[in-house]
N, C-alpha and C positions, 0 to 999 in steps of 0.2 A: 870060514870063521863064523861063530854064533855066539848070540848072547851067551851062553852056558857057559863056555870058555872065558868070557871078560876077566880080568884079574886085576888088582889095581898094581902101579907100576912099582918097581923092587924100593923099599924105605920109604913109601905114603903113606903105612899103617905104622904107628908108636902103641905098644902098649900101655895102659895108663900109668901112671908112677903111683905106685905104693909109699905113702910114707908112714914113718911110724912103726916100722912093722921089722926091726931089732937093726943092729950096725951092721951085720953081713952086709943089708939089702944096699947100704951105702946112701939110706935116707933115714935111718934109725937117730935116735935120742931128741935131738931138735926137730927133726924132720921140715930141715932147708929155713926155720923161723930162725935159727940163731936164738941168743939166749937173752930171754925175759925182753920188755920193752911193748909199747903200745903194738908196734909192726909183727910183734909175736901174738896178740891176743887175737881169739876170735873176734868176729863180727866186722865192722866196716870197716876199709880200706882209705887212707889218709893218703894225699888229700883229696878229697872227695871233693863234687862240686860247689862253690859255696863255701870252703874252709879258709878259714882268713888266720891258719896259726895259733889258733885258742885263743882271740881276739873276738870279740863280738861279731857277728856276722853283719854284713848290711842289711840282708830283710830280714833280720829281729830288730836291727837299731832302727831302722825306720820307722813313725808312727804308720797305725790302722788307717785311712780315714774313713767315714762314711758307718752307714749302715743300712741293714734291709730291712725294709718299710713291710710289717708283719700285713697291713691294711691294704696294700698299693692293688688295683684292680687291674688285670691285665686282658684287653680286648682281644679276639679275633677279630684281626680286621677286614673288611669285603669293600669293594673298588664298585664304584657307580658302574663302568665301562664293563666290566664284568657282568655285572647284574643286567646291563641290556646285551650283550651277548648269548646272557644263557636262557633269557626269558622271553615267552612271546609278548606281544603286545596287550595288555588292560591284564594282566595275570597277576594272582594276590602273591607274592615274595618275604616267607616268613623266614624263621631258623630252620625247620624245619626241612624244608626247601632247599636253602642255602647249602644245608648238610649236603644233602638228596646230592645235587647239583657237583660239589667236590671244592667247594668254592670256603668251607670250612675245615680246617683242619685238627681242631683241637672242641670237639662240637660242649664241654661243660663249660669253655668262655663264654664270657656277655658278647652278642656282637656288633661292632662298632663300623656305619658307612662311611666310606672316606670320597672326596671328589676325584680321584683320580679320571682320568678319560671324561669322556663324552655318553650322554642316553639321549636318544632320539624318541622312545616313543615310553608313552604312559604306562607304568609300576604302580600297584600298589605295596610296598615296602614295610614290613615290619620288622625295627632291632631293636638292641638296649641303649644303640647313642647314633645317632650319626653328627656327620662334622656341618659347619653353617652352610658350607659351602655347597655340600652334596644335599643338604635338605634343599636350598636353591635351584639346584639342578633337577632336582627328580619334580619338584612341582613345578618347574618353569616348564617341564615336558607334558604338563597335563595330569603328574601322576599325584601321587600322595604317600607320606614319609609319615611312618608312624610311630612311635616310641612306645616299646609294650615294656610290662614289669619293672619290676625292682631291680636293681642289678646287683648278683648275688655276690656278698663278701666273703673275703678268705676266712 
């Protein structure tokens, strides 16, 4: 036996069903829709998900709420513990860098320090925010936190 011979088993293949295509074929004039009614017309098939009967649905009847803030600033954000990980000791740590490093993902954000982890030795550190807490941190190590630019709006 060989692949060449495979054959699929006797009645696993159907041929498609023709409809429409005159009453010999035994699916002619309605072709299997029965006559007139929404379940004869093309396009979607009732009841779909969400159909409540021609009854308003519930996610129409609900209110929206909220909205999205066109101004809202969204950070990259970079972890202290990170930043002594990837950096040697008195070394200047800009965007740049940060990028370089893999440590930014989306490198047209502002980027924002946050306290996570622990730094043990002196950074000089440049972003567009860091948190109180990480500015604590990197200068209680000796280092210095510096806040560059404007931070650009949407």
């Amino acid at each position: 036996m060989d692949l060449s011979r495979l054959r699929p088993p006797r009645g696993a293949k159907h041929p498609r069903k023709r409809v429409g295509r005159g009453n010999a074929s035994g699916q002619g004039t309605y072709a299997g829709k029965g006559i007139k009614g929404q379940q004869a017309r093309s396009g979607k098939k009732l009841p779909y998900p969400g159909f409540e009967g021609g009854q308003l649905p519930l996610v129409r009847r609900i209110a929206r709420r909220g909205f999205h803030n066109p101004f809202k600033v969204y950070y990259e954000e970079v972890k202290v513990c990170d930043l002594a990980r990837r950096f040697v000791p008195g070394s200047e740590v800009g965007p740049e860098e940060m990028i370089a490093a893999g440590l930014v993902k989306r490198p047209e954000r502002p980027i924002k320090v946050l306290s996570n982890g622990t730094i043990e030795h002196a950074l000089t550190v440049r972003a567009h925010k860091f948190s109180a807490a990480a500015r604590q941190k990197i200068e209680a190590a000796g280092g210095r936190a510096v806040e560059i630019g404007a931070v650009p709006t949407a």
